[in-house]
Backbone as CSV, one residue per row, in Angstrom:
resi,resn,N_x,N_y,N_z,CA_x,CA_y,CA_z,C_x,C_y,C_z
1,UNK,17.284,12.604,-8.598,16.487,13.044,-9.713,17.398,13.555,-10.823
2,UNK,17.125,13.220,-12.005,17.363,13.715,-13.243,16.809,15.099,-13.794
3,UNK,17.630,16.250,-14.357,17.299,17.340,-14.846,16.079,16.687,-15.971
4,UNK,16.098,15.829,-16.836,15.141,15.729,-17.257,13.809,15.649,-16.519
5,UNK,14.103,14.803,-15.865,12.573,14.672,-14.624,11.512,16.146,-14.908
6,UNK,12.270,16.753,-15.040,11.268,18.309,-14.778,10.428,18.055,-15.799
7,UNK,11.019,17.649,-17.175,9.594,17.920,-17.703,8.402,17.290,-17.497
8,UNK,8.462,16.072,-16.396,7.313,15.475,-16.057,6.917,15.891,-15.106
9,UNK,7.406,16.970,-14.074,6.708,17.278,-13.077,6.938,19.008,-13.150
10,UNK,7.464,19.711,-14.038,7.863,20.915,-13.660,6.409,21.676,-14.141
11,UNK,5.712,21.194,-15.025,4.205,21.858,-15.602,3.418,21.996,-13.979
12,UNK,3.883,20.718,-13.389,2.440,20.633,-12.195,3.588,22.406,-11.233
13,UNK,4.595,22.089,-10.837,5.060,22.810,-10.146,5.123,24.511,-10.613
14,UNK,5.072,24.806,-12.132,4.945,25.824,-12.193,2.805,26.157,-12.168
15,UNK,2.393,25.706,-12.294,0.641,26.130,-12.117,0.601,26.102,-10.947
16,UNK,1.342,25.930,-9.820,0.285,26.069,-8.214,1.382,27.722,-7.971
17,UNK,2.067,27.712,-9.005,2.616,29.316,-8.594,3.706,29.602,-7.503
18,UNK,4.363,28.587,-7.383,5.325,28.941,-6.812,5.439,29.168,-5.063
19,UNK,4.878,29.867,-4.818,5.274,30.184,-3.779,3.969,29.103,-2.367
20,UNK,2.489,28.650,-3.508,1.745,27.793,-2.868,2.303,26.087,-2.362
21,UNK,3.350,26.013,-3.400,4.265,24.763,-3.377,5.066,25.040,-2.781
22,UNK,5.783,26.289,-2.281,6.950,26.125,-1.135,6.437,25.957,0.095
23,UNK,5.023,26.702,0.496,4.497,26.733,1.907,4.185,24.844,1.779
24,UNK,3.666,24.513,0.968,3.097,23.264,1.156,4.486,22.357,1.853
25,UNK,5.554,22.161,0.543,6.872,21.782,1.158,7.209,22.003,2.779
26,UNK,7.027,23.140,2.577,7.288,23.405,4.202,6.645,23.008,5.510
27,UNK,5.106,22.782,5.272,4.308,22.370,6.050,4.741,20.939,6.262
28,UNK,5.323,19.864,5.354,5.325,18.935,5.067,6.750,18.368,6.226
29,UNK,7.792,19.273,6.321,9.023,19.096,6.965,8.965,18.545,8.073
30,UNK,7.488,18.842,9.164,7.839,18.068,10.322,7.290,16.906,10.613
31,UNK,6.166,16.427,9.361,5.333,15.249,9.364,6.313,14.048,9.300
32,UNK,5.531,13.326,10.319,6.277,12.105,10.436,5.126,10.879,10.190
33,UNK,5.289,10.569,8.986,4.476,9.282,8.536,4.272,8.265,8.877
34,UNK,5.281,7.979,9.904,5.741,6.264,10.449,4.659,6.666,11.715
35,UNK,3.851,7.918,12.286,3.160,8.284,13.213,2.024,7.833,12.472
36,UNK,1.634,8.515,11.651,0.645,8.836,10.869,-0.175,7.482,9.860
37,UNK,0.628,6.774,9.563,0.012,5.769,8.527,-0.641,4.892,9.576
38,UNK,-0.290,4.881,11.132,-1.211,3.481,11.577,-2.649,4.401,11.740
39,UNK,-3.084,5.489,11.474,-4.254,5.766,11.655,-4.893,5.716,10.326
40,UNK,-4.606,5.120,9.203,-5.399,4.933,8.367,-6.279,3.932,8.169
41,UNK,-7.631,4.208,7.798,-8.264,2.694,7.809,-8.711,2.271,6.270
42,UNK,-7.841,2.559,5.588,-8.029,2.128,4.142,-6.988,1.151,4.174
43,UNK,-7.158,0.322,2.711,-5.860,-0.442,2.561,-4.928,0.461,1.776
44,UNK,-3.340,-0.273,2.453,-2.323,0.772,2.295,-1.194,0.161,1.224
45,UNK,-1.009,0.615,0.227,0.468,0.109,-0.197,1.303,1.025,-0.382
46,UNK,2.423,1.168,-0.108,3.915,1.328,0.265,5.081,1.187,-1.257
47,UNK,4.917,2.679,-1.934,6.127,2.327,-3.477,6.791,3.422,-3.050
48,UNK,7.895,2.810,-3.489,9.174,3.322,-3.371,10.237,3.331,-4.765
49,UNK,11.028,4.066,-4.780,11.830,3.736,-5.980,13.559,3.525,-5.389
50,UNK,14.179,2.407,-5.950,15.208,1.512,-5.549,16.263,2.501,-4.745
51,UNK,16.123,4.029,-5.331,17.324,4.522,-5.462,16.728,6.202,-4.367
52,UNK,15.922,5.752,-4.163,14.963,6.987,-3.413,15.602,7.813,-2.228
53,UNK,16.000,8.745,-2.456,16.622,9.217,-1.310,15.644,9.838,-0.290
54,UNK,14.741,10.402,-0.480,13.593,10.696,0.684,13.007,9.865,1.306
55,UNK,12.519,8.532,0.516,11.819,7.895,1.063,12.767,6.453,1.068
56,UNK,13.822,6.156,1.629,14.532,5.033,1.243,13.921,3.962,1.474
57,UNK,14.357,2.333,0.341,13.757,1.158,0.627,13.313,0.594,2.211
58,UNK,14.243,1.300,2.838,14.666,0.184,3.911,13.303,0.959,4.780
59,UNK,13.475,2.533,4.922,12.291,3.047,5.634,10.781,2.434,5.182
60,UNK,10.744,2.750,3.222,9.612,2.399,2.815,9.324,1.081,3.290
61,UNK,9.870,-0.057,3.529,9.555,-1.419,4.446,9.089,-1.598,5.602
62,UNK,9.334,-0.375,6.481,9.447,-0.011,7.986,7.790,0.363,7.877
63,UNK,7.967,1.240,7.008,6.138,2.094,7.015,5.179,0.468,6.853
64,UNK,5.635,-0.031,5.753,4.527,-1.075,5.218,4.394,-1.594,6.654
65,UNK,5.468,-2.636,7.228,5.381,-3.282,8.442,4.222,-2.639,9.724
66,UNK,4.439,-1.804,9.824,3.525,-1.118,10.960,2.375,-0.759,10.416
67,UNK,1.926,-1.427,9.738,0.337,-1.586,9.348,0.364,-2.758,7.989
68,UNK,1.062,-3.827,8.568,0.491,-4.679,7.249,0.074,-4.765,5.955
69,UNK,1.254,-3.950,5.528,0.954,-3.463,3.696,2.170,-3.891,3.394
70,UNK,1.572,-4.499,2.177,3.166,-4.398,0.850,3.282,-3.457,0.673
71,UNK,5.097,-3.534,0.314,6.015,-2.476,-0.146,6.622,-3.099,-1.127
72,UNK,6.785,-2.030,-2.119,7.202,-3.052,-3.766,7.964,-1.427,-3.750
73,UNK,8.953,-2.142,-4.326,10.376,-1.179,-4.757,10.314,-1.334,-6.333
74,UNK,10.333,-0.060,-6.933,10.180,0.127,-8.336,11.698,0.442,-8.717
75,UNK,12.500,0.380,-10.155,13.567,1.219,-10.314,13.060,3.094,-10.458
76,UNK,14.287,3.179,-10.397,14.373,4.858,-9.808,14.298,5.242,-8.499
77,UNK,14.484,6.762,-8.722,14.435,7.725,-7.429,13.039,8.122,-6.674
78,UNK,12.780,9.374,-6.502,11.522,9.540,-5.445,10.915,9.810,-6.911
79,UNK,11.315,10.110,-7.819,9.766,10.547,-9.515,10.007,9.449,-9.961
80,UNK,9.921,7.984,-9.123,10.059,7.001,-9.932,8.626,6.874,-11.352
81,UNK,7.560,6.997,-10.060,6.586,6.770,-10.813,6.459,7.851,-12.234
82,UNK,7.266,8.288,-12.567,7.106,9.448,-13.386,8.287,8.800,-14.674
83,UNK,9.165,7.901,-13.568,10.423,8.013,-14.827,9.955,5.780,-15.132
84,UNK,9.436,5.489,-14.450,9.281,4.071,-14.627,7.695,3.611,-14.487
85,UNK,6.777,4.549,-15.402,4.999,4.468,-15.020,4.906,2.971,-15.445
86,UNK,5.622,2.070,-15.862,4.823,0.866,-16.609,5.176,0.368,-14.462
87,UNK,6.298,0.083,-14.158,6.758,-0.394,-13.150,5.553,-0.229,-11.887
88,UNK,5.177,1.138,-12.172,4.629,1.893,-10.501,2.888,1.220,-11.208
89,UNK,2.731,1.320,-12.279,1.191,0.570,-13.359,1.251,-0.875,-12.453
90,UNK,1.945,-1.237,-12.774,2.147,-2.458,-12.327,1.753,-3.075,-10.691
91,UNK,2.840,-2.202,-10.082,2.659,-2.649,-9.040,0.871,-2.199,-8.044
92,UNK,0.315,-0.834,-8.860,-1.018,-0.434,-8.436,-1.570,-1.712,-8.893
93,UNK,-2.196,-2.164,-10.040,-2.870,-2.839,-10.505,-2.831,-4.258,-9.625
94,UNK,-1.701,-4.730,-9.442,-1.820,-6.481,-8.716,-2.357,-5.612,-7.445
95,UNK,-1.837,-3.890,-7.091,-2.833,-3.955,-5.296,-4.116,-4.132,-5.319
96,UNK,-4.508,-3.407,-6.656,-5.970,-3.046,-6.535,-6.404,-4.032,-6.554
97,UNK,-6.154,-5.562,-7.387,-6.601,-6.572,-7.516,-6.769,-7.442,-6.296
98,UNK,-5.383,-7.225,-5.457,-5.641,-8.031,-3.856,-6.877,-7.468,-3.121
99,UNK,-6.757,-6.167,-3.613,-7.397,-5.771,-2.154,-9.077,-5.538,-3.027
100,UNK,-9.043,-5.466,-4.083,-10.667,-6.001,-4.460,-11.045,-7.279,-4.044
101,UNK,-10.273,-8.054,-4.411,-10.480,-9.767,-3.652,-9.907,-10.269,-2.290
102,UNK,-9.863,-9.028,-1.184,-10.068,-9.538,0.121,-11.606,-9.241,0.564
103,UNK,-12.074,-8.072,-0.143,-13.294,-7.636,-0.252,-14.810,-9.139,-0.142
């Protein structure tokens, strides 16, 4: 992440007050998603950004695989969608469109 980044996400992080966003963070540390996503019964897509260190490409591929979802790699880090919205626009819109017309 880029020091700039904040100004696209530092408004949301200062209104939950601080200390409601660290417990959340924290709650978050032992979840393991690669458990968790085969119990969803919605359709799933899988973005990632090229350079993502939390969520890396290679994992974000791993998640899609174990439940049959695309994974589309955007440029940027984990605020991709923040630092590349036409990219992350993009890739929502062709999902929403598949998965309206498997419907």
């Amino acid at each position: 992440e880029r020091p700039s980044e904040a100004l696209a996400v530092g408004p949301s992080y200062l209104h939950s007050g601080g200390v409601p966003l660290l417990r959340f963070i924290h709650s978050a540390l032992p979840d393991r998603p690669e458990d968790l996503i085969v119990q969803l019964t919605m359709p799933v897509l899988v973005l990632t950004g090229r350079r993502d260190g939390l969520a890396p490409p290679g994992w974000a591929e791993h998640l899609a695989r174990l439940v049959g979802a695309p994974s589309v790699v955007i440029p940027g880090v984990h605020n991709a969608p923040f630092t590349h919205p036409q990219a992350a626009d993009a890739a929502l819109h062709e999902f929403a469109l598949l998965t309206a017309g498997a419907e």
